[in-house]
C-alpha positions as CSV (number, residue, x, y, z in Angstrom):
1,X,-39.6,-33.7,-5.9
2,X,-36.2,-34.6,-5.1
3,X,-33.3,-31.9,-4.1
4,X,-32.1,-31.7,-8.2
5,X,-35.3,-30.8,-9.4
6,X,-35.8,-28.1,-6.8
7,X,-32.6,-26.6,-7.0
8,X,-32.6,-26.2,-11.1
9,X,-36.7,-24.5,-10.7
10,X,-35.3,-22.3,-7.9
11,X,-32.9,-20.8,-10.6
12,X,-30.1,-22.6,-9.6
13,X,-28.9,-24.3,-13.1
14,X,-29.4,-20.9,-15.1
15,X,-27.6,-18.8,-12.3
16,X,-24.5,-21.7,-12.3
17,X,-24.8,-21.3,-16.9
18,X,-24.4,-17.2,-16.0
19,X,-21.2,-17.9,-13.6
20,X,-18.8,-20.3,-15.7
21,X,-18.3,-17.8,-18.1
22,X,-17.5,-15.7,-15.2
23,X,-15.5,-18.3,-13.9
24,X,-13.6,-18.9,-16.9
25,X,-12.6,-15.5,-17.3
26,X,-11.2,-14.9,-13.8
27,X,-9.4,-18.2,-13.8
28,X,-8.1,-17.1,-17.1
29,X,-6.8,-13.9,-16.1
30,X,-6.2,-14.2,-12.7
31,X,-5.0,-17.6,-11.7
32,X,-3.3,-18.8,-14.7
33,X,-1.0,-16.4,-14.5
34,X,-0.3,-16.9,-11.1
35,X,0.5,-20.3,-12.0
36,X,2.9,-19.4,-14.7
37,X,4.4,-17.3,-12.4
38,X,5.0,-20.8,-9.8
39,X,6.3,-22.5,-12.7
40,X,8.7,-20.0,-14.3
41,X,10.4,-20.0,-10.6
42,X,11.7,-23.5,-11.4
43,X,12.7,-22.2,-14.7
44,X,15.3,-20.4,-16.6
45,X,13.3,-18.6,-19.4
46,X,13.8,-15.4,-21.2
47,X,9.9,-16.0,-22.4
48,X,11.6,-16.0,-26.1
49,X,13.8,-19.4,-25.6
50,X,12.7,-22.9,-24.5
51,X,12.5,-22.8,-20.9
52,X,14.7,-25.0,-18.7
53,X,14.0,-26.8,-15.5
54,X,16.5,-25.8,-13.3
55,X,15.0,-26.5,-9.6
56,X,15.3,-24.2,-6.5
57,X,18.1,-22.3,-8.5
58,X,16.4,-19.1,-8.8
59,X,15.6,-19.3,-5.5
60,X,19.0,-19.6,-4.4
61,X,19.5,-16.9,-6.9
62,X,17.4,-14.2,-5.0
63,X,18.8,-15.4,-1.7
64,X,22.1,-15.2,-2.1
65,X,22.3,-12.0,-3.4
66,X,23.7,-8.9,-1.4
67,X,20.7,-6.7,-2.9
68,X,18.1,-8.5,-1.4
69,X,18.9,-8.1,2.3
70,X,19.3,-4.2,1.1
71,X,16.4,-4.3,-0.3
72,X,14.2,-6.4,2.4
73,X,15.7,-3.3,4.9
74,X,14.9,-0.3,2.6
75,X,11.6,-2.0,2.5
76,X,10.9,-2.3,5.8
77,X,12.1,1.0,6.7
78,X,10.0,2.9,4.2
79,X,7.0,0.4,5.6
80,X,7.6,1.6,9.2
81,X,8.0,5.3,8.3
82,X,4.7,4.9,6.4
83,X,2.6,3.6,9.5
84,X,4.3,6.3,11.6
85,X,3.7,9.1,9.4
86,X,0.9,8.0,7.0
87,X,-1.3,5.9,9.6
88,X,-2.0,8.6,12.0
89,X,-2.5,11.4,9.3
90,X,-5.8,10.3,7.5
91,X,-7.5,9.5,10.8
92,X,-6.3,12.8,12.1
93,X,-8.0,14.8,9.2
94,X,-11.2,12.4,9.1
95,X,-11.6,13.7,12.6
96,X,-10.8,17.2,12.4
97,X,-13.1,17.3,9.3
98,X,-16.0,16.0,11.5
99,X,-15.1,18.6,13.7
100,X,-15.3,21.8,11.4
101,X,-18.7,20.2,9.8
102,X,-19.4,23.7,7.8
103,X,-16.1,23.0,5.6
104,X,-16.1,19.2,5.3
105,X,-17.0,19.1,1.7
106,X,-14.4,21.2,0.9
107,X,-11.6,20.1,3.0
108,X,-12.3,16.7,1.9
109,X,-12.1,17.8,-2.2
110,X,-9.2,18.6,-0.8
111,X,-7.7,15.9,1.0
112,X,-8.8,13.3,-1.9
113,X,-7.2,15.9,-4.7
114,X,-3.6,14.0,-4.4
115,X,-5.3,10.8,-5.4
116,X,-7.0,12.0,-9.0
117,X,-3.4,13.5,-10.0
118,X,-2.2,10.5,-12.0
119,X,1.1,9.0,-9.4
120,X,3.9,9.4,-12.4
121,X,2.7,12.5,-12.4
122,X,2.9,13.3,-8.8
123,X,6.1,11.4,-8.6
124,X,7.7,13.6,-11.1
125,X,6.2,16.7,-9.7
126,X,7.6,15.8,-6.3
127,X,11.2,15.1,-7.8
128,X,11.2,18.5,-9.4
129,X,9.9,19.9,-5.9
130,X,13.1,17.7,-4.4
131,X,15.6,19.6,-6.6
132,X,18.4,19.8,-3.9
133,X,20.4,23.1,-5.2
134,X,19.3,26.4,-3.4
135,X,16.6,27.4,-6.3
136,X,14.4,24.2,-5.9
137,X,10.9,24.5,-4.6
138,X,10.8,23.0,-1.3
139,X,14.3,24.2,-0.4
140,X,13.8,28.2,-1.6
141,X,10.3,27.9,1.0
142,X,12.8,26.5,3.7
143,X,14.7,29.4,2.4
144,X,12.2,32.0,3.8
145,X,12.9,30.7,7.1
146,X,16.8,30.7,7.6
147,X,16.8,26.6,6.6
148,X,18.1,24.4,4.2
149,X,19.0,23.8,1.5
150,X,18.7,20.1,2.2
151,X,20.0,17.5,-0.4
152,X,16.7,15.4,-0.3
153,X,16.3,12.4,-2.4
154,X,20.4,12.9,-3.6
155,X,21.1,11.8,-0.1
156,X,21.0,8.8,1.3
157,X,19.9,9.4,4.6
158,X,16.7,11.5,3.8
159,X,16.0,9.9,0.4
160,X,13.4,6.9,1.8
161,X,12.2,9.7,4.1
162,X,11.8,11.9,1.4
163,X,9.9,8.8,-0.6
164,X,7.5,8.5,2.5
165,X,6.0,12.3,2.7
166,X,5.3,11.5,-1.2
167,X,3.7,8.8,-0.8
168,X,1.7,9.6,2.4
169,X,0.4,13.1,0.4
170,X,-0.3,10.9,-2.9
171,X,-2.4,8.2,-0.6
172,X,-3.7,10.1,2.6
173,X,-6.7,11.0,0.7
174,X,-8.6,7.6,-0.2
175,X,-8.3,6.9,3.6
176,X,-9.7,10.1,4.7
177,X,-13.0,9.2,2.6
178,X,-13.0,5.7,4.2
179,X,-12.4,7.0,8.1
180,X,-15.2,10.3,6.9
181,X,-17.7,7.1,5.7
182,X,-17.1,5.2,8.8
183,X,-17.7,8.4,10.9
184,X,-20.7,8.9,10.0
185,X,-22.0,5.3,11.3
186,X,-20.7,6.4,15.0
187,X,-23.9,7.9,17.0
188,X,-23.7,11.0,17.5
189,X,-25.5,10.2,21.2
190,X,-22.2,9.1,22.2
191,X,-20.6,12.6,21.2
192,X,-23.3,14.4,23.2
193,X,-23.1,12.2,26.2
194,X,-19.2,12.3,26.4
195,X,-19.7,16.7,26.4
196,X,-22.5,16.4,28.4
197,X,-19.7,14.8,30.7
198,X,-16.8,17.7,29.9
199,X,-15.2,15.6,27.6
200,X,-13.0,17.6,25.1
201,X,-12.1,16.6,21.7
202,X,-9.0,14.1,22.4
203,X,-10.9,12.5,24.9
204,X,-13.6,12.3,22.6
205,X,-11.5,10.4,20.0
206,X,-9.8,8.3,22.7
207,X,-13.0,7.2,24.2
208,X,-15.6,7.1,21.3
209,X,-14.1,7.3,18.0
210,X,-11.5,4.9,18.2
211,X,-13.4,2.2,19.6
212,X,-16.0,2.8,17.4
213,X,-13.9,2.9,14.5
214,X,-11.6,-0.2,16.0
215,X,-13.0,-2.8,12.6
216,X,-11.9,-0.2,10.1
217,X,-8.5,0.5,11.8
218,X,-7.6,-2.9,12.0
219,X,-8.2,-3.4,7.9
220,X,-6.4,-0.2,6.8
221,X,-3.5,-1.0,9.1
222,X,-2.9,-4.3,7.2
223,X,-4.1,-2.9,4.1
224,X,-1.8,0.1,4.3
225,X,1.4,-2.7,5.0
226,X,0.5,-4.6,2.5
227,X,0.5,-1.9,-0.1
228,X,3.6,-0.4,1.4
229,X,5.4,-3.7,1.1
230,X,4.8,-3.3,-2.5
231,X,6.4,0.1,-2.9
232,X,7.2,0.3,-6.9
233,X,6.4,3.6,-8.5
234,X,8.1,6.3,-5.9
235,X,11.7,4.4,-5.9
236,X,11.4,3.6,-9.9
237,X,11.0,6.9,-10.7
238,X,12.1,9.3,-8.4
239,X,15.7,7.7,-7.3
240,X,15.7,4.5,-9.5
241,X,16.7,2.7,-6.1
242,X,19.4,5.6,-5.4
243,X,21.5,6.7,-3.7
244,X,23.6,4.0,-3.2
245,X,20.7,1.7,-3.3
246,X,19.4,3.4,-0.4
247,X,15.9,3.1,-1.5
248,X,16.1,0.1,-3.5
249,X,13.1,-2.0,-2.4
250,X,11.4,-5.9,-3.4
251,X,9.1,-4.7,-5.8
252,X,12.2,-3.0,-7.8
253,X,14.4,-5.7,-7.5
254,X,11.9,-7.4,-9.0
255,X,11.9,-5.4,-11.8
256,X,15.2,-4.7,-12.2
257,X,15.8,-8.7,-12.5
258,X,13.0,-8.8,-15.2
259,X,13.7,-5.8,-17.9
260,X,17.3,-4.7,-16.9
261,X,18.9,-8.3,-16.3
262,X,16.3,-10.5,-18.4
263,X,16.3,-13.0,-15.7
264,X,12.2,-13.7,-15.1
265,X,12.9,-17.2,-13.4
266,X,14.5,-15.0,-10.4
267,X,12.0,-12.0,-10.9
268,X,8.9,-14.7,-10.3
269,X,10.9,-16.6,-7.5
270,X,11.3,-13.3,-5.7
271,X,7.9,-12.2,-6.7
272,X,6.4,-15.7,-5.0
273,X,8.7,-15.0,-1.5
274,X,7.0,-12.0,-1.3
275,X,3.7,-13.0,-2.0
276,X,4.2,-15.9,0.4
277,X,5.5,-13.2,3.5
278,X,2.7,-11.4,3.2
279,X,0.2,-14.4,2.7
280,X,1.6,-15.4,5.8
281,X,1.6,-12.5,8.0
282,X,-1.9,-11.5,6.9
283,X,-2.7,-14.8,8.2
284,X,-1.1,-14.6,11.7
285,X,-2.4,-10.6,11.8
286,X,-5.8,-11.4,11.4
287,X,-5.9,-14.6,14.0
288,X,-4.1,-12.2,16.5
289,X,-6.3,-9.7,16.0
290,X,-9.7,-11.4,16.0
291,X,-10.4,-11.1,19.5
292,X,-10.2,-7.4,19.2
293,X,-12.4,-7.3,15.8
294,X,-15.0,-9.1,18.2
295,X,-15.3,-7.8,21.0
Protein backbone atom coordinates (compact mmCIF):
# COMPACT_ATOMS: atom_id res chain seq x y z
CA UNK A 1 0.00 0.00 0.00
CA UNK A 2 1.82 2.95 -1.06
CA UNK A 3 1.71 6.53 0.90
CA UNK A 4 -1.49 7.89 -1.51
CA UNK A 5 -3.55 5.11 -0.72
CA UNK A 6 -3.02 5.38 2.99
CA UNK A 7 -3.30 8.93 3.32
CA UNK A 8 -6.89 9.16 1.29
CA UNK A 9 -8.23 5.77 3.82
CA UNK A 10 -6.80 7.73 6.82
CA UNK A 11 -9.37 10.57 5.90
CA UNK A 12 -7.05 12.60 4.33
CA UNK A 13 -8.81 13.27 0.79
CA UNK A 14 -12.40 13.90 2.41
CA UNK A 15 -10.84 16.26 5.23
CA UNK A 16 -8.72 18.26 2.20
CA UNK A 17 -12.80 18.18 -0.02
CA UNK A 18 -14.12 19.90 3.67
CA UNK A 19 -11.14 22.60 3.62
CA UNK A 20 -11.09 24.19 -0.02
CA UNK A 21 -14.29 25.54 0.50
CA UNK A 22 -12.89 26.89 3.63
CA UNK A 23 -10.01 27.86 1.80
CA UNK A 24 -11.83 29.58 -0.86
CA UNK A 25 -13.74 31.59 1.39
CA UNK A 26 -10.90 33.08 3.49
CA UNK A 27 -8.84 33.73 0.39
CA UNK A 28 -11.85 35.40 -0.85
CA UNK A 29 -12.51 37.61 1.94
CA UNK A 30 -9.38 38.03 3.42
CA UNK A 31 -6.58 38.04 0.97
CA UNK A 32 -8.11 39.35 -2.05
CA UNK A 33 -8.77 42.33 -0.57
CA UNK A 34 -5.51 42.76 0.76
CA UNK A 35 -4.27 42.44 -2.63
CA UNK A 36 -6.59 45.04 -3.99
CA UNK A 37 -5.43 47.12 -1.44
CA UNK A 38 -1.33 46.51 -2.92
CA UNK A 39 -2.66 47.35 -6.19
CA UNK A 40 -4.77 50.38 -5.66
CA UNK A 41 -1.38 51.88 -3.99
CA UNK A 42 0.05 52.08 -7.55
CA UNK A 43 -3.15 53.49 -8.63
CA UNK A 44 -5.23 56.56 -8.87
CA UNK A 45 -8.84 55.35 -8.57
CA UNK A 46 -11.90 56.86 -7.15
CA UNK A 47 -13.38 53.02 -7.32
CA UNK A 48 -16.06 54.69 -9.89
CA UNK A 49 -13.48 55.73 -12.88
CA UNK A 50 -10.94 53.52 -14.72
CA UNK A 51 -8.04 53.25 -12.50
CA UNK A 52 -4.64 54.61 -13.57
CA UNK A 53 -1.22 53.32 -13.05
CA UNK A 54 0.63 56.02 -11.60
CA UNK A 55 3.69 54.21 -9.72
CA UNK A 56 5.17 55.15 -6.29
CA UNK A 57 3.02 58.53 -6.53
CA UNK A 58 0.80 57.90 -3.79
CA UNK A 59 3.48 56.93 -1.88
CA UNK A 60 5.17 60.08 -2.33
CA UNK A 61 1.79 61.45 -1.75
CA UNK A 62 1.55 60.22 2.01
CA UNK A 63 5.19 61.13 2.59
CA UNK A 64 5.38 64.27 1.71
CA UNK A 65 2.68 65.54 3.46
CA UNK A 66 2.94 67.83 6.67
CA UNK A 67 -0.01 65.70 8.31
CA UNK A 68 1.61 62.58 8.33
CA UNK A 69 4.67 63.35 10.53
CA UNK A 70 1.71 65.04 12.86
CA UNK A 71 0.02 62.18 12.66
CA UNK A 72 2.92 59.39 13.12
CA UNK A 73 3.67 61.78 16.58
CA UNK A 74 0.00 61.98 17.89
CA UNK A 75 0.19 58.32 17.21
CA UNK A 76 2.94 57.49 19.02
CA UNK A 77 2.18 59.64 21.84
CA UNK A 78 -1.29 58.32 22.48
CA UNK A 79 0.56 54.60 22.06
CA UNK A 80 3.04 55.46 24.82
CA UNK A 81 0.42 57.07 27.19
CA UNK A 82 -1.58 53.85 26.54
CA UNK A 83 1.27 51.34 27.79
CA UNK A 84 1.92 53.79 30.67
CA UNK A 85 -1.47 54.12 31.85
CA UNK A 86 -3.41 51.12 30.28
CA UNK A 87 -0.64 48.38 30.63
CA UNK A 88 -0.17 48.49 34.25
CA UNK A 89 -3.92 48.97 35.10
CA UNK A 90 -5.59 45.49 34.06
CA UNK A 91 -2.67 43.52 35.69
CA UNK A 92 -3.13 45.70 38.75
CA UNK A 93 -6.95 44.75 39.11
CA UNK A 94 -6.31 40.96 37.92
CA UNK A 95 -4.22 40.93 40.98
CA UNK A 96 -6.09 42.74 43.43
CA UNK A 97 -9.22 40.68 42.40
CA UNK A 98 -7.22 37.48 43.25
CA UNK A 99 -6.58 39.08 46.35
CA UNK A 100 -10.21 39.91 47.62
CA UNK A 101 -11.35 36.27 46.30
CA UNK A 102 -14.94 36.75 48.12
CA UNK A 103 -15.82 39.70 45.49
CA UNK A 104 -14.03 38.58 42.34
CA UNK A 105 -17.12 37.76 40.44
CA UNK A 106 -18.42 40.89 41.11
CA UNK A 107 -15.50 43.15 40.66
CA UNK A 108 -14.84 41.48 37.53
CA UNK A 109 -18.73 42.08 36.13
CA UNK A 110 -17.43 45.11 36.81
CA UNK A 111 -14.24 45.63 35.29
CA UNK A 112 -15.49 43.84 31.89
CA UNK A 113 -18.81 46.24 31.94
CA UNK A 114 -16.95 49.05 29.75
CA UNK A 115 -16.37 46.49 27.05
CA UNK A 116 -20.29 45.29 26.43
CA UNK A 117 -21.20 49.18 26.16
CA UNK A 118 -21.07 49.49 22.34
CA UNK A 119 -17.45 52.07 21.85
CA UNK A 120 -19.63 54.88 19.81
CA UNK A 121 -21.47 54.74 22.54
CA UNK A 122 -18.90 55.16 25.20
CA UNK A 123 -17.15 57.50 22.96
CA UNK A 124 -20.07 59.82 22.88
CA UNK A 125 -20.82 59.35 26.45
CA UNK A 126 -17.20 60.31 27.35
CA UNK A 127 -17.43 63.56 25.15
CA UNK A 128 -20.58 64.63 26.90
CA UNK A 129 -18.64 63.74 30.26
CA UNK A 130 -15.60 66.09 28.63
CA UNK A 131 -17.96 69.08 28.23
CA UNK A 132 -15.26 71.74 29.24
CA UNK A 133 -17.68 74.66 30.67
CA UNK A 134 -18.15 74.60 34.57
CA UNK A 135 -21.64 72.41 34.37
CA UNK A 136 -20.04 69.32 32.55
CA UNK A 137 -19.77 66.10 34.46
CA UNK A 138 -16.28 65.43 35.08
CA UNK A 139 -15.47 69.11 35.73
CA UNK A 140 -18.66 69.93 38.29
CA UNK A 141 -17.10 66.45 40.41
CA UNK A 142 -13.64 68.32 40.16
CA UNK A 143 -15.86 71.10 41.30
CA UNK A 144 -16.51 69.44 44.72
CA UNK A 145 -13.03 69.59 45.40
CA UNK A 146 -11.81 73.31 44.78
CA UNK A 147 -10.45 72.02 40.94
CA UNK A 148 -11.08 72.69 37.52
CA UNK A 149 -12.80 73.39 35.32
CA UNK A 150 -10.33 71.97 32.80
CA UNK A 151 -10.86 72.42 29.03
CA UNK A 152 -10.36 68.62 28.21
CA UNK A 153 -10.53 67.35 24.73
CA UNK A 154 -11.04 71.48 23.50
CA UNK A 155 -7.42 71.72 24.41
CA UNK A 156 -4.63 70.64 22.84
CA UNK A 157 -2.49 69.66 25.39
CA UNK A 158 -4.81 67.37 27.42
CA UNK A 159 -6.99 66.28 24.40
CA UNK A 160 -4.74 62.80 23.46
CA UNK A 161 -4.51 62.53 27.28
CA UNK A 162 -8.01 62.89 27.57
CA UNK A 163 -8.38 60.18 24.50
CA UNK A 164 -6.18 57.74 26.54
CA UNK A 165 -8.30 57.45 30.06
CA UNK A 166 -11.25 56.63 27.43
CA UNK A 167 -9.81 54.28 25.88
CA UNK A 168 -7.97 52.54 28.80
CA UNK A 169 -11.68 52.41 30.75
CA UNK A 170 -13.37 51.18 27.36
CA UNK A 171 -10.52 48.31 27.02
CA UNK A 172 -9.11 47.60 30.59
CA UNK A 173 -11.69 45.06 31.01
CA UNK A 174 -11.04 42.16 28.25
CA UNK A 175 -7.46 42.17 29.75
CA UNK A 176 -8.45 41.79 33.28
CA UNK A 177 -10.41 38.45 32.15
CA UNK A 178 -7.22 37.26 30.31
CA UNK A 179 -4.61 38.22 33.41
CA UNK A 180 -7.79 36.61 36.00
CA UNK A 181 -7.68 33.21 33.37
CA UNK A 182 -3.95 33.10 33.48
CA UNK A 183 -4.01 33.51 37.39
CA UNK A 184 -5.64 30.84 37.95
CA UNK A 185 -2.86 28.43 36.17
CA UNK A 186 -0.20 29.92 38.80
CA UNK A 187 0.07 27.36 41.90
CA UNK A 188 -1.14 28.50 44.55
CA UNK A 189 2.03 26.45 46.51
CA UNK A 190 4.04 29.20 45.35
CA UNK A 191 1.76 31.85 47.17
CA UNK A 192 1.86 29.80 50.35
CA UNK A 193 5.57 29.15 50.23
CA UNK A 194 6.39 32.90 49.54
CA UNK A 195 4.06 33.83 53.09
CA UNK A 196 5.33 31.03 54.64
CA UNK A 197 8.55 33.12 54.03
CA UNK A 198 6.96 36.83 55.19
CA UNK A 199 6.54 37.75 51.81
CA UNK A 200 3.81 40.51 51.46
CA UNK A 201 1.68 41.15 48.49
CA UNK A 202 4.17 43.32 46.19
CA UNK A 203 6.72 40.87 46.83
CA UNK A 204 4.37 38.38 45.98
CA UNK A 205 3.61 39.85 42.51
CA UNK A 206 7.27 40.74 41.97
CA UNK A 207 8.55 37.32 42.68
CA UNK A 208 5.62 34.83 41.63
CA UNK A 209 3.09 36.42 39.59
CA UNK A 210 5.09 38.17 37.18
CA UNK A 211 7.24 35.44 36.28
CA UNK A 212 4.58 33.20 36.18
CA UNK A 213 2.58 35.37 34.14
CA UNK A 214 5.86 36.50 31.91
CA UNK A 215 4.14 34.48 28.30
CA UNK A 216 0.96 36.37 28.64
CA UNK A 217 2.68 39.81 29.42
CA UNK A 218 4.79 39.58 26.54
CA UNK A 219 1.49 38.97 24.03
CA UNK A 220 -0.68 41.68 25.53
CA UNK A 221 2.23 44.12 25.44
CA UNK A 222 2.47 43.74 21.59
CA UNK A 223 -1.05 43.12 21.27
CA UNK A 224 -2.02 46.23 23.20
CA UNK A 225 0.70 48.39 20.58
CA UNK A 226 -0.59 46.94 17.95
CA UNK A 227 -4.15 47.92 18.64
CA UNK A 228 -3.07 51.29 19.84
CA UNK A 229 -1.32 51.95 16.64
CA UNK A 230 -4.57 51.55 15.06
CA UNK A 231 -6.38 54.19 17.20
CA UNK A 232 -9.66 55.14 14.93
CA UNK A 233 -12.84 55.37 16.80
CA UNK A 234 -11.83 57.80 19.98
CA UNK A 235 -10.11 60.60 17.58
CA UNK A 236 -13.11 60.23 14.77
CA UNK A 237 -15.58 60.85 17.06
CA UNK A 238 -14.68 62.58 20.03
CA UNK A 239 -12.23 65.49 18.39
CA UNK A 240 -12.37 64.55 14.68
CA UNK A 241 -8.38 64.82 14.93
CA UNK A 242 -8.82 68.27 16.94
CA UNK A 243 -7.62 70.59 18.23
CA UNK A 244 -5.38 71.74 15.84
CA UNK A 245 -4.78 68.22 14.72
CA UNK A 246 -3.52 67.53 18.01
CA UNK A 247 -5.00 64.15 18.01
CA UNK A 248 -4.99 63.44 14.47
CA UNK A 249 -3.54 59.89 14.15
CA UNK A 250 -2.69 57.08 10.88
CA UNK A 251 -5.78 55.34 11.05
CA UNK A 252 -7.66 58.85 10.58
CA UNK A 253 -5.54 60.09 8.01
CA UNK A 254 -6.42 57.24 6.48
CA UNK A 255 -9.86 57.89 6.48
CA UNK A 256 -9.83 61.28 6.02
CA UNK A 257 -7.86 60.57 2.55
CA UNK A 258 -10.59 57.99 1.56
CA UNK A 259 -14.28 59.65 2.34
CA UNK A 260 -13.33 63.36 2.88
CA UNK A 261 -10.61 63.75 -0.05
CA UNK A 262 -11.72 60.72 -2.35
CA UNK A 263 -8.15 59.88 -2.76
CA UNK A 264 -8.09 55.67 -2.00
CA UNK A 265 -4.78 55.20 -3.98
CA UNK A 266 -3.07 57.32 -0.97
CA UNK A 267 -5.55 55.90 1.74
CA UNK A 268 -4.26 52.14 0.67
CA UNK A 269 -0.56 53.34 0.23
CA UNK A 270 -0.72 54.76 3.77
CA UNK A 271 -2.79 51.91 4.96
CA UNK A 272 0.23 49.31 3.50
CA UNK A 273 3.14 51.61 5.49
CA UNK A 274 1.46 50.91 8.33
CA UNK A 275 0.77 47.55 7.92
CA UNK A 276 4.34 47.07 6.92
CA UNK A 277 5.74 48.99 10.44
CA UNK A 278 4.02 46.92 12.38
CA UNK A 279 4.62 43.62 10.37
CA UNK A 280 8.06 44.60 10.92
CA UNK A 281 8.27 45.44 14.49
CA UNK A 282 6.22 42.45 15.55
CA UNK A 283 8.88 40.64 13.78
CA UNK A 284 11.95 42.12 15.59
CA UNK A 285 9.67 42.08 19.07
CA UNK A 286 9.08 38.63 19.08
CA UNK A 287 12.99 37.53 17.98
CA UNK A 288 14.05 39.90 20.88
CA UNK A 289 11.99 38.55 23.12
CA UNK A 290 12.19 34.87 22.58
CA UNK A 291 14.77 34.21 24.98
CA UNK A 292 12.57 35.57 27.69
CA UNK A 293 9.31 33.55 26.44
CA UNK A 294 11.71 30.46 26.97
CA UNK A 295 13.32 30.46 29.61
Amino acid sequence: MNATVRWVRGGGLSTLVLLIPLLLAFGYFAWFPIGRAVVMSFQETNLVDAPAWIGLDNFTKVLSDPLFWTSIRNTVYFTVLALIFGYPVPLALAVLMREFRRFTGLMSVLAYLPVVVPPVVAVLLWRFFYDASSTGVFNTVLGWFGLGPFPWIQDASMAMPSLVLQATWANAGATVIIYLAALTSVRTELYDAAEVDGAGVWRKVWHVTLPQLRNILLITLILQVIATFQVFTEPFLMTGGGPNNATTTILLQIYNYAFRFGDYGAATALSLLLALFLAVMSALYFRATRSWSTS
